[in-house]
C-alpha positions as CSV (number, residue, x, y, z in Angstrom):
1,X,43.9,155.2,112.1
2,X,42.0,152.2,114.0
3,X,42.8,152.3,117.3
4,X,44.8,149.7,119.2
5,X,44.0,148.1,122.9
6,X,45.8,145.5,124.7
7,X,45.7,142.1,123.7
8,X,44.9,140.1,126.7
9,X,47.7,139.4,128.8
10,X,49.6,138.8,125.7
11,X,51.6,142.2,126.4
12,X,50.6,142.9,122.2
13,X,48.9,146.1,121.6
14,X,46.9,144.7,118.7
15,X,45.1,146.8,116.2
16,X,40.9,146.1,117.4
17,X,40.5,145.1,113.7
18,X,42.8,141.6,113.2
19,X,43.1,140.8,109.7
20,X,41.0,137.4,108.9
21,X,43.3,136.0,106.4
22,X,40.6,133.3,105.3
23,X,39.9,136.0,102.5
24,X,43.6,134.7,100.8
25,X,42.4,131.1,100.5
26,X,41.5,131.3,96.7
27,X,43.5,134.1,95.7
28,X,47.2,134.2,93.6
29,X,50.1,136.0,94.9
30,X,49.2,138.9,92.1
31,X,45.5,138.8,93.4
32,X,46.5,139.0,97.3
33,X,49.4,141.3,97.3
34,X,47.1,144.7,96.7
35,X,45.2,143.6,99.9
36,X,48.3,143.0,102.1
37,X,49.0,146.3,101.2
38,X,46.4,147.5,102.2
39,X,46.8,146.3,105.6
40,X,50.4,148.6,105.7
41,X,48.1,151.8,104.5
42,X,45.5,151.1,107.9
43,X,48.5,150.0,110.2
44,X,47.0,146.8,110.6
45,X,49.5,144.6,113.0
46,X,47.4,141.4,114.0
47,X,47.1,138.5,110.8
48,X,44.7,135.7,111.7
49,X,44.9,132.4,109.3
50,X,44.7,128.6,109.6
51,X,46.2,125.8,108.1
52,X,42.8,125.2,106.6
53,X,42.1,128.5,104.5
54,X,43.2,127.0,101.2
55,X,46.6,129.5,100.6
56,X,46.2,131.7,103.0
57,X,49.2,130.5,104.4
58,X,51.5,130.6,101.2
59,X,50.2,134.2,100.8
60,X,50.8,135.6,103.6
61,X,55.4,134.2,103.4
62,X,56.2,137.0,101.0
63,X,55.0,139.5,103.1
64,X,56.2,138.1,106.1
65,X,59.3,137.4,105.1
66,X,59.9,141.9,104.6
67,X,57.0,142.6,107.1
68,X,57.2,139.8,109.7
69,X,57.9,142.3,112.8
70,X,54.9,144.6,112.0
71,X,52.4,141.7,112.5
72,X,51.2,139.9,115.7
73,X,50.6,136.2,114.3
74,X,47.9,133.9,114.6
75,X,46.9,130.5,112.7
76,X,45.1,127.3,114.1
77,X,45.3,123.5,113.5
78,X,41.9,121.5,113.2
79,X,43.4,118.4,114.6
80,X,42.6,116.4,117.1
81,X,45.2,114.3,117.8
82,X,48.8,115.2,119.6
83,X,50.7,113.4,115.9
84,X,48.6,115.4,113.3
85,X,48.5,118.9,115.4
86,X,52.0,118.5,115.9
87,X,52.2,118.0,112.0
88,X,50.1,120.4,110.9
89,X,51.9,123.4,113.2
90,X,55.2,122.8,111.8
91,X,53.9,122.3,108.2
92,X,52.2,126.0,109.2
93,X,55.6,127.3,109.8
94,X,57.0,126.0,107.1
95,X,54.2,127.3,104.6
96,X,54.5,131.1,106.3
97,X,58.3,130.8,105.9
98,X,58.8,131.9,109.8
99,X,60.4,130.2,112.6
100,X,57.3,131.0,115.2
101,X,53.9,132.1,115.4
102,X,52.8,134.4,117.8
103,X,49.5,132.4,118.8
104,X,48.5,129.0,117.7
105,X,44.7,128.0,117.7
106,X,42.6,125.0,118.1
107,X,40.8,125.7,115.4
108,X,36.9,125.5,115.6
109,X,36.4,123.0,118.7
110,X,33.0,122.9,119.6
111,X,31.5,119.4,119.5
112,X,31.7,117.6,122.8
113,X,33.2,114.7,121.2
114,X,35.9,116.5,119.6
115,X,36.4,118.7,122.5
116,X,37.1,115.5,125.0
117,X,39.4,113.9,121.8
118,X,41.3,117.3,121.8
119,X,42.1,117.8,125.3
120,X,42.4,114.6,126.8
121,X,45.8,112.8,127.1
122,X,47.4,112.5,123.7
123,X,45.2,115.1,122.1
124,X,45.6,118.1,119.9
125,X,46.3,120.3,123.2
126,X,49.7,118.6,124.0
127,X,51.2,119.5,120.9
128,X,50.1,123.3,121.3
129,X,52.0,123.0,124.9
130,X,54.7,121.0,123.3
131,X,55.4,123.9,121.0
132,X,55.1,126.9,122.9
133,X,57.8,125.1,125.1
134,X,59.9,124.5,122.0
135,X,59.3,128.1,121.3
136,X,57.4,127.5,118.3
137,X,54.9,129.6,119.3
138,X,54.2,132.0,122.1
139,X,50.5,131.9,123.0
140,X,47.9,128.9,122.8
141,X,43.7,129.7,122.2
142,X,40.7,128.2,121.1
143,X,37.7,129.0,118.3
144,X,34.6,128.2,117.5
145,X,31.2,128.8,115.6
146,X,27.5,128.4,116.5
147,X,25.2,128.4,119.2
148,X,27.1,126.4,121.7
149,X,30.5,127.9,121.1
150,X,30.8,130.7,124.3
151,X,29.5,127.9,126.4
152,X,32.0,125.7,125.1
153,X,35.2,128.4,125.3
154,X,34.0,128.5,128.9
155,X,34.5,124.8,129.3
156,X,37.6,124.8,128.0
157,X,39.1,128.2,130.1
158,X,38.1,125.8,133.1
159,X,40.2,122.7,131.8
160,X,43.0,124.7,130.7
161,X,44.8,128.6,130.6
162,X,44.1,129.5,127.1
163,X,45.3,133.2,126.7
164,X,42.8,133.5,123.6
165,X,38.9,132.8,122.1
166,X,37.3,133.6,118.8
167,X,33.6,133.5,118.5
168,X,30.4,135.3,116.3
169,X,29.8,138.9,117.6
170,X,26.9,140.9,115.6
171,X,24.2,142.9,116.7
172,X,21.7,140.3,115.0
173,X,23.2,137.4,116.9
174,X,23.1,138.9,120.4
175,X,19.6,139.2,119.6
176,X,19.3,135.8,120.9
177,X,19.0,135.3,124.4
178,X,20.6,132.6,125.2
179,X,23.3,133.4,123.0
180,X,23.6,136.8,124.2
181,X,23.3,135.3,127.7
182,X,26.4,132.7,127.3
183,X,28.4,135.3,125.2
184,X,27.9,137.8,128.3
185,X,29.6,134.9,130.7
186,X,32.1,134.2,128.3
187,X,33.0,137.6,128.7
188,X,33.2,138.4,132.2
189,X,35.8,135.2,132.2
190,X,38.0,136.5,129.7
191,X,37.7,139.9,131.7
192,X,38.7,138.1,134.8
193,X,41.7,136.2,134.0
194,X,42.9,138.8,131.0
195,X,42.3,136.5,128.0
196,X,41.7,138.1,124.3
197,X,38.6,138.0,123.0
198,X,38.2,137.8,118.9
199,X,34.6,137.9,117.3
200,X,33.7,137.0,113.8
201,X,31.1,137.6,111.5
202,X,30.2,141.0,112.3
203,X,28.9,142.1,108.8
204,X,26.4,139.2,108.4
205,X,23.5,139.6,106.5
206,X,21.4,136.7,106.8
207,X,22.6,132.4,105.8
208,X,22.8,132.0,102.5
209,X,19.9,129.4,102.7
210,X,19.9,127.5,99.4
211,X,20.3,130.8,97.7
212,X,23.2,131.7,95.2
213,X,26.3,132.7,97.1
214,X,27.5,136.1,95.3
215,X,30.5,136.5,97.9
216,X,33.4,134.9,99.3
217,X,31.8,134.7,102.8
218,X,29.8,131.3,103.5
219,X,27.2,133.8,104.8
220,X,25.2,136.7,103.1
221,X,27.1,139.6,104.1
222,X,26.3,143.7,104.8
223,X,27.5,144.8,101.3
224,X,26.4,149.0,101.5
225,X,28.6,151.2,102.9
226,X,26.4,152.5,106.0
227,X,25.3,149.4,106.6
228,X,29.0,147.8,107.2
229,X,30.0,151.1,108.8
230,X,27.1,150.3,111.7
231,X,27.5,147.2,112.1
232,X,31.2,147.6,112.5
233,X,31.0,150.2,115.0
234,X,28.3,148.8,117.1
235,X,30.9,145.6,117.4
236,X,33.8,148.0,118.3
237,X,31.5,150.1,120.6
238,X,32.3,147.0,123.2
239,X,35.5,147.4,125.2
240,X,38.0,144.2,124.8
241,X,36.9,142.6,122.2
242,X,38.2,142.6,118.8
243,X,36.6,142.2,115.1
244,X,38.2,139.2,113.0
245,X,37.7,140.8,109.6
246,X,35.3,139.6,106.2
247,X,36.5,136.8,104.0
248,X,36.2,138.6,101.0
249,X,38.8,140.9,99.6
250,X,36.1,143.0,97.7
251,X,34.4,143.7,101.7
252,X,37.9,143.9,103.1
253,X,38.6,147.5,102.1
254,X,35.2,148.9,103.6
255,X,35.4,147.1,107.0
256,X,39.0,148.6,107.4
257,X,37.8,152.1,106.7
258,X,34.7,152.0,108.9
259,X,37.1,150.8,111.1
260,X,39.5,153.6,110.7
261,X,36.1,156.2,111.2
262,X,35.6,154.5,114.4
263,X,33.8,157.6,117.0
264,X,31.2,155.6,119.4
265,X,28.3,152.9,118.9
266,X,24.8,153.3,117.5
267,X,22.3,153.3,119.3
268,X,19.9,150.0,119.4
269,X,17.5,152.0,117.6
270,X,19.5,152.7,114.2
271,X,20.5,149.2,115.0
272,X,16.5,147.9,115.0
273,X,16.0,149.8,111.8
274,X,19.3,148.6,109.9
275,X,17.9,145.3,110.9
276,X,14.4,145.4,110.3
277,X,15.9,147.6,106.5
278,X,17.7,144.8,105.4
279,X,16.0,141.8,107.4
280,X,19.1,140.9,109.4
281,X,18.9,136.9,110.2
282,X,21.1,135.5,112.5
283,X,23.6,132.9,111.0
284,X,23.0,130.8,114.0
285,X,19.6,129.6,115.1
């Protein structure tokens, strides 16, 4: 079984491999409901989603509607603004057929402008507080991609309590410094004052770069077996953090089972070589 840890200060004991439902966006209720099965076989408890991933959101209501108290549940709004955050949250509810979400996400907020629009008086952040006091949801966070995002999630655990982050985690992107160097600070904050730390992306191949995309992903993915069973396990060999899973339901079933064989972390050697194998690229440079 994949193991479960604590949550952040959330009190959740959530499984260390969250379900990334980004992987429903595209799919019909015939073509998602083997994979939510799938998340009953491996015990699965934590679904991750967003207003944005296409039907994700309509997906997930069937389930929820039999399954609702086996899951720990997460979506985001990428608005700015106090109207269209407060909007988009209770059109989430309403398209995932629940009365409350456990955590509720600014979704993505990384650019300084949109960060200042977001968290200033009458931005996005007032409708997250608004509804956790309505009890419309229970926890607020934040996400982000890129180079700036830890340095960013920092920022914003300094303007405001947010009990949760989501950021890139893979062995090839710690391979920058200064990535690896904000992502280490990040870290010792969310250590500090118990918030949960989700990372993405840990199967990631190389950027598509112009060439054709043969997966769901938006990146080149680990596609072999071994490969996705290293880099899972080198991501899960760090304590507190969890791994978002793939966006692709054809990937899904192998990052849940390397998962589920989860002993201890490779070494940086086996690490160098699967990365100097398959010419591992980070997605952000």
């Amino acid at each position: 079984m994949i193991e479960k840890a604590s949550f952040g200060s959330t009190g959740h004991e959530s499984t260390r491999t969250i379900f990334g439902a980004a992987a429903l966006g595209s799919l019909t209720q015939a073509e998602a409901d083997p994979t939510l099965e799938l998340l009953l076989e491996h015990d699965v408890n934590h679904i991750d989603t967003a207003a944005s991933y296409g039907d994700a959101e309509l997906r997930l209501a069937p389930w929820l509607a039999q399954h609702r108290d086996r899951f720990f549940l997460a979506t985001k709004t990428g608005q700015r603004d106090r109207a269209g955050a407060r909007e988009e949250i209770r059109r989430s509810l309403d398209r995932l057929g629940v009365d409350q979400v456990d955590l509720i996400q600014l979704h993505n907020l990384v650019d300084v402008i949109e960060w200042e629009t977001a968290l200033r008086e009458g931005g996005a952040l007032e409708a997250l507080v608004e509804a956790r006091d309505e009890g419309l949801v229970r926890f607020i966070g934040v996400t982000g991609h890129g180079l700036t995002v830890a340095k960013m999630h920092q920022r914003s655990l300094d303007r405001f309590p947010f009990d949760t982050v989501l950021l890139p985690y893979s062995y090839v992107q710690m391979r920058d410094a200064r990535y690896a160097s904000d992502f280490e600070a990040l870290s010792g904050v969310c250590a500090e004052r118990g918030v949960a730390m989700q990372t993405i992306k840990a199967i990631t191949l190389a950027p598509w770069d112009g060439r054709e995309q043969t997966t769901a992903t938006w990146y080149e993915p680990l596609q072999e077996r071994d490969d996705i069973d290293l880099a899972v396990h080198w991501v899960l060999g760090r304590p507190g953090v969890f791994l978002n899973t793939v966006g692709d339901v054809a990937l899904l079933p192998k990052v849940l089972d390397a998962a589920s064989r989860y002993t201890s972390r490779p070494s940086d050697e086996t690490m160098d070589e699967l990365a100097a194998r398959r010419n591992l690229i980070p997605l952000f440079s």
